[in-house]
C-alpha positions as CSV (number, residue, x, y, z in Angstrom):
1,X,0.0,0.0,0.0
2,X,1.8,3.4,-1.3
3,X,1.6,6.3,1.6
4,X,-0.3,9.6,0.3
5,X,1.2,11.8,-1.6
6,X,1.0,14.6,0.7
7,X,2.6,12.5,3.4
8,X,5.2,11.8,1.1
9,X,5.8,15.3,-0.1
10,X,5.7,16.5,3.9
11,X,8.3,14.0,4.9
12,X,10.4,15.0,1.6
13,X,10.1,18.6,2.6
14,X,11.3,17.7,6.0
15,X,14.3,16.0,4.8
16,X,15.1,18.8,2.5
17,X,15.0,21.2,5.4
18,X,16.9,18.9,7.9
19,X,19.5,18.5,4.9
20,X,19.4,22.5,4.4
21,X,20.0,23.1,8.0
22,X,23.5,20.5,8.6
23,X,24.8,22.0,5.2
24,X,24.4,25.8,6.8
25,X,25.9,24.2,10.0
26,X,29.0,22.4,8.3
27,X,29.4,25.9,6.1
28,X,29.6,27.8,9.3
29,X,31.4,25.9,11.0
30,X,34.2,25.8,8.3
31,X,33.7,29.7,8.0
32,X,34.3,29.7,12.2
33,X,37.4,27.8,11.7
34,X,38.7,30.1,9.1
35,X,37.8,33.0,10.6
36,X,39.8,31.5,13.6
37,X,42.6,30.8,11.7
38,X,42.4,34.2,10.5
39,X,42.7,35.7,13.9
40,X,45.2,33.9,15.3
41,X,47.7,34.6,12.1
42,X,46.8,38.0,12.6
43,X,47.5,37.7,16.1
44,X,50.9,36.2,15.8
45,X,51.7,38.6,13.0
46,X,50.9,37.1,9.7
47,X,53.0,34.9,7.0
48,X,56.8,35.6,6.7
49,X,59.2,35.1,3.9
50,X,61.8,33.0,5.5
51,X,65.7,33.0,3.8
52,X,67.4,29.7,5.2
53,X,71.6,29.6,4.4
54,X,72.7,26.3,4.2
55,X,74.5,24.1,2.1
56,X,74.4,20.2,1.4
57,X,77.4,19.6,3.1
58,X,75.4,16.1,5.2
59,X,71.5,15.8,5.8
60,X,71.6,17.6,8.8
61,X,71.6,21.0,7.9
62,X,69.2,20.6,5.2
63,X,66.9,18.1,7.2
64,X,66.9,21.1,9.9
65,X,66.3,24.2,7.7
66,X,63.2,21.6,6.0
67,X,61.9,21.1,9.9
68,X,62.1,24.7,10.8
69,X,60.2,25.4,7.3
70,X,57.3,23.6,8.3
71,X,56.8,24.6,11.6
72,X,56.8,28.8,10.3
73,X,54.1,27.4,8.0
74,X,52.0,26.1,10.9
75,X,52.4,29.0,12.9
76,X,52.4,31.4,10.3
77,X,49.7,30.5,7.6
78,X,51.3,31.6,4.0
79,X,54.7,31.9,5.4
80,X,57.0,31.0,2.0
81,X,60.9,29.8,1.9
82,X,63.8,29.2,0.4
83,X,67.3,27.9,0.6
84,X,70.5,29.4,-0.3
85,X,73.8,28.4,-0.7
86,X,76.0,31.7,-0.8
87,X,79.3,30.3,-1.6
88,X,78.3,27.8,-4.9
89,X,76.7,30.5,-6.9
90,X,78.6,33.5,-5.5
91,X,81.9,32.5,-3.7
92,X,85.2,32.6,-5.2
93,X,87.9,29.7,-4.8
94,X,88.1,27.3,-3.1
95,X,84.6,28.2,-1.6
96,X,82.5,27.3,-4.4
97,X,83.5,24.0,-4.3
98,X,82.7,23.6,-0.7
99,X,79.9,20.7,-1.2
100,X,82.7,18.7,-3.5
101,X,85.3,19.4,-1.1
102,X,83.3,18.2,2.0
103,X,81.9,15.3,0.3
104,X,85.1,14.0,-0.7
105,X,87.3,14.4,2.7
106,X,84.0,12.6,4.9
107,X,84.7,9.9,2.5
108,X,88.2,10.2,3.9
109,X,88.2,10.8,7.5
110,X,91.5,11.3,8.3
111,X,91.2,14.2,5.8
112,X,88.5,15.6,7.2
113,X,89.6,15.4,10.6
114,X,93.0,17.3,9.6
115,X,91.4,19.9,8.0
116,X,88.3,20.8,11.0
117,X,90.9,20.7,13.8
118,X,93.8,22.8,11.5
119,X,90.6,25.4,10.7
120,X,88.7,25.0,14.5
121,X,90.7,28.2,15.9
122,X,90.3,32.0,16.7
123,X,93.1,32.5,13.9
124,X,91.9,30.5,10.8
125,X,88.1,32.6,12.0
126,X,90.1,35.5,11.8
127,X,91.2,35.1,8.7
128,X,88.6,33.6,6.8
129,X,86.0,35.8,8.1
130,X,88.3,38.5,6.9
131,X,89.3,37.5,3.5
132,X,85.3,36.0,2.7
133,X,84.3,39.8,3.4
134,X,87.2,41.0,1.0
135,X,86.0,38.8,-1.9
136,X,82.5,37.5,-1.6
137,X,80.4,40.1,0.4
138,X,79.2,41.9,-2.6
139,X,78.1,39.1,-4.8
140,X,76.5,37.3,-1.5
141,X,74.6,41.1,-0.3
142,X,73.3,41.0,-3.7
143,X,72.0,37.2,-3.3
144,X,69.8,38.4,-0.2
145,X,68.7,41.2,-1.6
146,X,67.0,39.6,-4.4
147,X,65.1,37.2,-2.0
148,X,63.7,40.4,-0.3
149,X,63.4,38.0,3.2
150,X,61.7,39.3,6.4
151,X,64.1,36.6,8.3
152,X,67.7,35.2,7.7
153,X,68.4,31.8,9.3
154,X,71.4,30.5,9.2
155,X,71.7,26.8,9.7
156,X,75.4,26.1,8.8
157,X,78.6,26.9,10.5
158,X,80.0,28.7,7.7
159,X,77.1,30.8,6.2
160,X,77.4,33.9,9.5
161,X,79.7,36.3,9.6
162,X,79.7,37.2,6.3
163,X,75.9,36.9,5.3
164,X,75.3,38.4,8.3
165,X,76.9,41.6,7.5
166,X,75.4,41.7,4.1
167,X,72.0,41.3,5.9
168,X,72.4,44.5,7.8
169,X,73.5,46.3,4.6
170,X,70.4,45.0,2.9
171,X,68.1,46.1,5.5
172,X,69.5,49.6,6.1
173,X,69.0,49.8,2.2
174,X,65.6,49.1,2.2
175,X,64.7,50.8,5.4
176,X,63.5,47.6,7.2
177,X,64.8,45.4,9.9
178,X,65.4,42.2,9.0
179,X,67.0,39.9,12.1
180,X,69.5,37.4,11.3
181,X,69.5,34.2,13.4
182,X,72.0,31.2,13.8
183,X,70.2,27.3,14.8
184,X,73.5,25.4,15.2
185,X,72.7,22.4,14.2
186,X,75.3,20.1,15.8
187,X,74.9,18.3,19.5
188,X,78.2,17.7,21.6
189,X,80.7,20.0,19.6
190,X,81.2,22.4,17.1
191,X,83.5,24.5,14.8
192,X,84.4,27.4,15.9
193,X,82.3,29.8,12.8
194,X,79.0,29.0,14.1
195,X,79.8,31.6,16.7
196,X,79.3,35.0,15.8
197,X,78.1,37.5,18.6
198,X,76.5,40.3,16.1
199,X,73.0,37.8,15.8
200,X,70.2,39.0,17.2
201,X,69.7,35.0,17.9
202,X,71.2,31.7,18.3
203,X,69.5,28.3,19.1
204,X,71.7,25.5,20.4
205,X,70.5,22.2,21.2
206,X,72.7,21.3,24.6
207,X,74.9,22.5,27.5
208,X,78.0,22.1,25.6
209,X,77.1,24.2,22.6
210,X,75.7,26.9,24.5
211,X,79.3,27.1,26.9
212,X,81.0,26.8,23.4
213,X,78.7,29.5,22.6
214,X,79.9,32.1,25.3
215,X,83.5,30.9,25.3
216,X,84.5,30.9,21.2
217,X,81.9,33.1,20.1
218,X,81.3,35.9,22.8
219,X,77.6,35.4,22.1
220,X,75.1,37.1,25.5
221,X,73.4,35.0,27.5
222,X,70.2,37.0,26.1
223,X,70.9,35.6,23.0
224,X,71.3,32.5,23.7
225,X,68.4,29.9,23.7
226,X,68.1,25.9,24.7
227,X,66.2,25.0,22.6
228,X,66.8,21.1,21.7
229,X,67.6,19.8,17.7
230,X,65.4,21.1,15.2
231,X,63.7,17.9,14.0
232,X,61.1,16.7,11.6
233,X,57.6,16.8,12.5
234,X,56.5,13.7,13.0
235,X,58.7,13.0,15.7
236,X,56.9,15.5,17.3
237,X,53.7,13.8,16.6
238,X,54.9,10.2,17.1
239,X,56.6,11.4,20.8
240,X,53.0,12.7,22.1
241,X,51.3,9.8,20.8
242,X,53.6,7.3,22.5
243,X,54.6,8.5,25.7
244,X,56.7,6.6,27.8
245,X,57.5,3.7,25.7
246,X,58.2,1.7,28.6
247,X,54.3,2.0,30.0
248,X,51.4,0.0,29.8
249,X,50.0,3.0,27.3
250,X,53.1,3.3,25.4
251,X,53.7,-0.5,24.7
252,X,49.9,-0.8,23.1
253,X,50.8,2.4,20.6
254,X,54.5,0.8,19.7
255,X,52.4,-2.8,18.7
256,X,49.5,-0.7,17.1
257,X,52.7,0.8,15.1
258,X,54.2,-2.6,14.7
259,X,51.4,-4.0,13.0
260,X,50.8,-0.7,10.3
261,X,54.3,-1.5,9.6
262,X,54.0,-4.7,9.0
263,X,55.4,-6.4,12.4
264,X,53.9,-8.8,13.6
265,X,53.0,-8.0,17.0
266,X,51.9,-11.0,17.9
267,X,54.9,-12.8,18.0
268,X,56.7,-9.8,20.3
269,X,59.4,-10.4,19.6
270,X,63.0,-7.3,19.9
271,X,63.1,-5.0,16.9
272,X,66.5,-3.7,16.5
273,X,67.0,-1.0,13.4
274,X,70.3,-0.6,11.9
275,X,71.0,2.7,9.5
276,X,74.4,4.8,8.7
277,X,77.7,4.0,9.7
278,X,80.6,2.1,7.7
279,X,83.6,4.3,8.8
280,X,84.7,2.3,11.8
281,X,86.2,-1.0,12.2
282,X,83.6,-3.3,10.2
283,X,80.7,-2.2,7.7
284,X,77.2,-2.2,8.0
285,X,76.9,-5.6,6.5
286,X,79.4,-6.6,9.4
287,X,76.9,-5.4,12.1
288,X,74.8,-6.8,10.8
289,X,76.0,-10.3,10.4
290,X,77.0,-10.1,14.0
291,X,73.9,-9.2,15.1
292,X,72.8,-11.9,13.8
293,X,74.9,-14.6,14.7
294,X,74.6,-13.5,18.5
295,X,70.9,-12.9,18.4
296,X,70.7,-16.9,17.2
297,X,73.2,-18.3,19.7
298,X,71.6,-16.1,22.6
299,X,68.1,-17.3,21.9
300,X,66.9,-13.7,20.9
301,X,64.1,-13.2,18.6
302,X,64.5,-10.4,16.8
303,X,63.6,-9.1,13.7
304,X,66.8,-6.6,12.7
305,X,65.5,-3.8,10.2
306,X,68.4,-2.4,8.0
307,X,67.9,1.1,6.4
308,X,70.0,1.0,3.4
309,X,68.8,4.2,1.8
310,X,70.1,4.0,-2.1
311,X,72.0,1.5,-1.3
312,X,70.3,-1.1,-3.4
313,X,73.8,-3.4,-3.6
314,X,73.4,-3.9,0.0
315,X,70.0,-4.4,-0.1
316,X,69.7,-7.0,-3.0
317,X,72.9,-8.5,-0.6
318,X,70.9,-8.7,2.8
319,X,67.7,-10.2,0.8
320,X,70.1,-13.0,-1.1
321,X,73.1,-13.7,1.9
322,X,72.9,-17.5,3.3
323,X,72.3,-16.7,6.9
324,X,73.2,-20.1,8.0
325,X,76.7,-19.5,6.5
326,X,76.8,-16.4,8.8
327,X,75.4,-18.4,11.9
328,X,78.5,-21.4,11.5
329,X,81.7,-18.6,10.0
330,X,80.8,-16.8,13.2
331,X,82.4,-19.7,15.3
332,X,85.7,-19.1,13.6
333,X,88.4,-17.0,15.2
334,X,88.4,-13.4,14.2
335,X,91.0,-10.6,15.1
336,X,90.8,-9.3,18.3
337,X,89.8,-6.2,18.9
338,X,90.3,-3.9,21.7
339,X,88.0,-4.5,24.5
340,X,84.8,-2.6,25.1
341,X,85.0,0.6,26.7
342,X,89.1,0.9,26.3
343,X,88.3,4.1,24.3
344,X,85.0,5.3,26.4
345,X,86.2,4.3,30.1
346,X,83.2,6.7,31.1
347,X,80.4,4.5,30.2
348,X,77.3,4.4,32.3
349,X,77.9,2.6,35.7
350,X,74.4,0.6,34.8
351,X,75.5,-0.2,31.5
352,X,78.9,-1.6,32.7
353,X,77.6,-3.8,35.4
354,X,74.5,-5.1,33.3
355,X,77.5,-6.2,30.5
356,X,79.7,-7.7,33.7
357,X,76.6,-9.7,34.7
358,X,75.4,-10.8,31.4
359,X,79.5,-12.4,30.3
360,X,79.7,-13.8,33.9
361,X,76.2,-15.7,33.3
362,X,77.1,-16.8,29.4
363,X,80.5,-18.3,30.9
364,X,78.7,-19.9,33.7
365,X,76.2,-21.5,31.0
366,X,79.1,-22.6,29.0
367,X,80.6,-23.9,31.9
368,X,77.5,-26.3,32.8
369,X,76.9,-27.5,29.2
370,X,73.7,-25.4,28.8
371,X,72.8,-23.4,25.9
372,X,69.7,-21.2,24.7
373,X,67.2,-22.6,22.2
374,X,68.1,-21.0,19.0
375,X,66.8,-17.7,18.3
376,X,64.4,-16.6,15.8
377,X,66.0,-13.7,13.7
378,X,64.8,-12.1,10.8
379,X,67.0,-9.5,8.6
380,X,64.8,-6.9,6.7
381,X,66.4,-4.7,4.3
382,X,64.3,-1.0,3.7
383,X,65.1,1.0,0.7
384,X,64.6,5.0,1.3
385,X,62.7,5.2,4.4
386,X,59.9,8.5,4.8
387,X,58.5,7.5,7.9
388,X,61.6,6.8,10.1
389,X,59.3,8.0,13.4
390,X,57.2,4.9,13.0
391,X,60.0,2.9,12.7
392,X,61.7,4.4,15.4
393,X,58.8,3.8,18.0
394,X,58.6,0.5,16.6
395,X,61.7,-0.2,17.5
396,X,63.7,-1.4,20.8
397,X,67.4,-0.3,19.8
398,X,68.4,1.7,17.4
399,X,72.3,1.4,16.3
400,X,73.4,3.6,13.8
401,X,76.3,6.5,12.9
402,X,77.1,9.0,15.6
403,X,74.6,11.9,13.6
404,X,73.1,14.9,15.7
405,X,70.1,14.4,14.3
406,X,69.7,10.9,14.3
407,X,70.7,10.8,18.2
408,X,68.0,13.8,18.7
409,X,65.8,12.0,17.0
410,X,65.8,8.5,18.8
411,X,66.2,10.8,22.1
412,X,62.9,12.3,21.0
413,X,61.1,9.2,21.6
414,X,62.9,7.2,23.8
415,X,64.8,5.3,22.0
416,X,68.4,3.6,23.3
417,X,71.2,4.4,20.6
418,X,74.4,2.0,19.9
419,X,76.8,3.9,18.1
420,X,79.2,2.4,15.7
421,X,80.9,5.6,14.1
422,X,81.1,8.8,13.8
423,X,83.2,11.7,11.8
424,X,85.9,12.8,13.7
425,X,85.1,16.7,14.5
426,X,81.9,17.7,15.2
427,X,80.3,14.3,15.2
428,X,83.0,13.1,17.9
429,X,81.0,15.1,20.4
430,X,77.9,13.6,20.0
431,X,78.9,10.3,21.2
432,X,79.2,11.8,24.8
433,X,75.8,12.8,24.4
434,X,74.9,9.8,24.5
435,X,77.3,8.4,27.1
436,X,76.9,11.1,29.4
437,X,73.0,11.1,29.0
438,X,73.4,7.4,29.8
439,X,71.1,6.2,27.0
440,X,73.5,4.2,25.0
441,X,76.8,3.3,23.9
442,X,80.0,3.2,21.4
443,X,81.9,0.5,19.7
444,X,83.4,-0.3,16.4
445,X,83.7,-3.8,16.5
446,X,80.8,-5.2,15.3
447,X,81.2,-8.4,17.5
448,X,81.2,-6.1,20.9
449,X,78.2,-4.1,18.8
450,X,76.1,-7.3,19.1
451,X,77.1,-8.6,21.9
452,X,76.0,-5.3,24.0
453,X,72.9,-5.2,22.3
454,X,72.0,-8.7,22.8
455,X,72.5,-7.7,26.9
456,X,70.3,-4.9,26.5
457,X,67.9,-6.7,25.4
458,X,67.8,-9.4,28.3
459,X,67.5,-6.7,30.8
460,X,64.3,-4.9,30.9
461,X,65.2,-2.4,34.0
462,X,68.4,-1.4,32.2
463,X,66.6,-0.7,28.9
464,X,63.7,1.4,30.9
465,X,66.3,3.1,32.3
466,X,67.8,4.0,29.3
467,X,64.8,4.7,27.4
468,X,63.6,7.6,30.8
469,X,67.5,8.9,29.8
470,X,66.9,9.6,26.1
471,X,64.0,10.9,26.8
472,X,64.9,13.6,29.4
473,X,67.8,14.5,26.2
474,X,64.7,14.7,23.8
475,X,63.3,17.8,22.4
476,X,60.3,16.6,20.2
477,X,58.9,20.3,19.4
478,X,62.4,21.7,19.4
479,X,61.9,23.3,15.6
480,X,58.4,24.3,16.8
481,X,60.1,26.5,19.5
482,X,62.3,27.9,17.4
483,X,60.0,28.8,14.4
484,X,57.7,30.3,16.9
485,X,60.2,32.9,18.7
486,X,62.0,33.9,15.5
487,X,58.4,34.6,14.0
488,X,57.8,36.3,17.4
489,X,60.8,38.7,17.0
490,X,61.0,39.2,13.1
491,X,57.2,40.5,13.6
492,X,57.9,42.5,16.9
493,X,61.0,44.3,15.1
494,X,59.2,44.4,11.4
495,X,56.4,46.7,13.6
496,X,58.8,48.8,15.1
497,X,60.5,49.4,11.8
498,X,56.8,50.2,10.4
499,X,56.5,52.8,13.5
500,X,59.9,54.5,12.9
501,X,59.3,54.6,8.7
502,X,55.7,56.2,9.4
503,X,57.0,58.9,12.3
């Protein structure tokens, strides 16, 4: 039986209204929401066009200026950016060629390391700040000016004396202020260039850049700011969403990220990633045979994720290798390498007894004829990885290169480091970092690399422990700070250039 057709009609009429009525509420509520955004943009001074002077001389700096970049956008709706290199396009010889140059003398440590320490003085600063003025000022004055930026950043250690002084020169040209500011983007040391007093602004991420600060650079206290490693922005997201890893909370969220990955959480069994190094005694194929070999004779399952980037060689290598041959070459003798800790005697008290107490038990085991049921390790090799957060908080251990941001980045989320490298210079500080902050470890071997891992992974206090450390290191909104202050002061001073112009 059909209803009328004036019933029908009313109840279409009623829908239509009904309809009418959440459309007008969704359209004012988007119109609320932009109206808010409005406001607050307004509030904090509008969009910004943001000069960042760097150089691809290592990720870092780039990976930092990219961070920063994003969080002016957030804060600043319609904030634009750009990066410049001032010596490729403008410098003279040899400082065009300084991404060449750098690229070939990391590949050659020693290199590199006589050149930072013969240039890490008051007298080689001297001297190159002097003759870069002489030669390059005018090309690199010229550079800025045609960006026309509100802000100058400066995230690398040789792009601030000089640009600096062609920033004031551009500003006074153009009757506004434009405020230079320095984010040094290395940890536990740094050369002696990123310190120039004249910014009106310098972000350090530790103790030891900030005394290095004061003490090479002259640089007030007022200008100084701790604010943590500029990182990317999903380690600020992934770090609020997890927690304390080591919680009831922050164990659910790691499995919930273990299974979008992939994991199977199910089986629970130790995720150890593996990324970077290569310089030290033993490649990253090395660490991670030994790995390997130790996680199967200790009884460990584990699934050990290798980053390998470009590298598809090693990749192809890690997906075809015979894992068994690993398992029975690693019973041969090897060359003996110096003990662990020779080199770092200042290793965490914890750390050392847990490694005391985890030999003593495998030689009592040996001793009395028992031995672990095999362990169940798998060896995943990732190609270029774009969510390294989620693989972060998926994982247990992360061992990798001896990178500032790497480091800040696992500290972000509470994530114990093994180190296996680093580049003598500024890199050779970050490994006390992580020693001093007592969330992690160095060695180059990567038999003593495995075997520390493995105890780690057997003690649950000591790896809580270290996980509370790396957190208390962690800055996971450090380039959200920063973007927000400089935005802060480049609007502040951009006003009282606007009241000075219009007196």
């Amino acid at each position: 039986m059909e209803a009328p057709a004036e019933v029908v009609e009313s109840f279409t009429n009623e829908d239509e209204e009904e309809e009418g009525e959440e459309i007008a509420d969704v359209e004012r509520t988007h119109a609320e929401i932009e109206a808010e955004i409005e406001k607050l943009t307004e509030e904090k001074g509008g969009p910004l066009r943001v000069l960042f002077l760097s150089a691809d001389t290592g990720g870092g700096h780039r990976a930092s200026a990219e961070s920063l970049a994003k969080s002016f956008q957030m804060h600043y709706p319609g904030t634009t950016y750009d990066l410049l290199d001032v010596w490729t396009p403008t410098g003279l010889w040899p400082y065009r060629t300084l991404v060449p140059a750098y690229k070939h003398m990391s590949a050659h440590p020693r290199q590199w390391k006589l050149f930072y320490h013969l240039s890490n003085n008051f007298f080689y600063e001297i001297c190159y700040d002097f003759h870069t003025w002489l030669t390059c000022e005018r090309g690199i004055r010229k550079t800025i000016e045609s960006y026309d930026p509100d802000v100058v950043v400066s995230v690398h250690p040789t792009m601030n004396n000089v640009p600096m002084i062609s920033t004031r020169k551009v500003a006074k040209k153009k009757g506004k202020d434009i405020p230079f500011f320095t984010v040094v983007t290395d940890f536990g040391s740094a050369h002696t260039t990123w310190f120039q007093k004249g910014v009106d602004g310098m972000f350090v991420a530790s103790e030891r850049i900030r005394k290095l600060a004061k003490k090479r650079g002259s640089v007030a206290d007022d200008k100084l700011v701790m604010s943590g490693l500029p990182i990317r922005h999903d380690f600020a997201v992934q770090a609020e969403r997890l927690g304390d890893r080591t919680s009831e909370g922050g164990r659910e969220y790691q499995k919930s990220v273990r299974e979008s990955l992939g994991v199977d959480a199910a089986d629970d069994r130790n995720v150890v990633l593996v990324m970077g190094g290569g310089e030290g005694v033993g490649s990253l194929s090395d660490i991670v045979d030994g790995l390997y070999a130790k996680f199967r004779k200790a009884g460990v399952d584990a699934t050990i994720y290798v980053v390998c980037g470009r590298n598809d060689k090693l990749r192809e290598e890690l997906a075809t290798k015979c894992w068994d041959t690993v398992l029975r070459e690693s019973h041969l003798p090897k060359k003996k390498f110096l003990p662990l800790g020779f080199l770092r005697p200042h290793r965490s008290g914890r750390i050392q007894k847990a490694l005391d107490e985890a030999h003593a038990k495998e030689k009592a085991e040996e001793v009395e004829g028992r031995y672990h049921a095999p362990g169940r390790v798998d060896v995943v090799g990732l190609g270029f990885v774009t969510n390294m957060a989620e693989y972060m908080v998926a994982a247990d251990v992360l061992v990798t290169k001896a990178g500032p941001g790497t480091i800040a980045e696992a500290a972000a989320v509470g994530l114990p480091v093994m180190l296996t490298s680093f580049l003598p210079g500024q890199e050779a500080g970050n490994v006390n970092v992580v020693l001093d902050g007592g969330f992690g470890d160095y060695c180059e071997d990567p038999d003593g690399i495995a075997d520390e891992v493995s105890c780690w992974l057997g003690d649950s206090r000591l790896m809580a422990e270290m996980s509370h450390r790396a957190r208390e290191v962690g800055h996971p909104h450090a380039a959200s700070d920063i973007a927000l202050e400089i935005g802060q002061i480049a609007h502040k001073r951009r006003g009282k250039a606007g009241d000075v112009a219009t007196s």
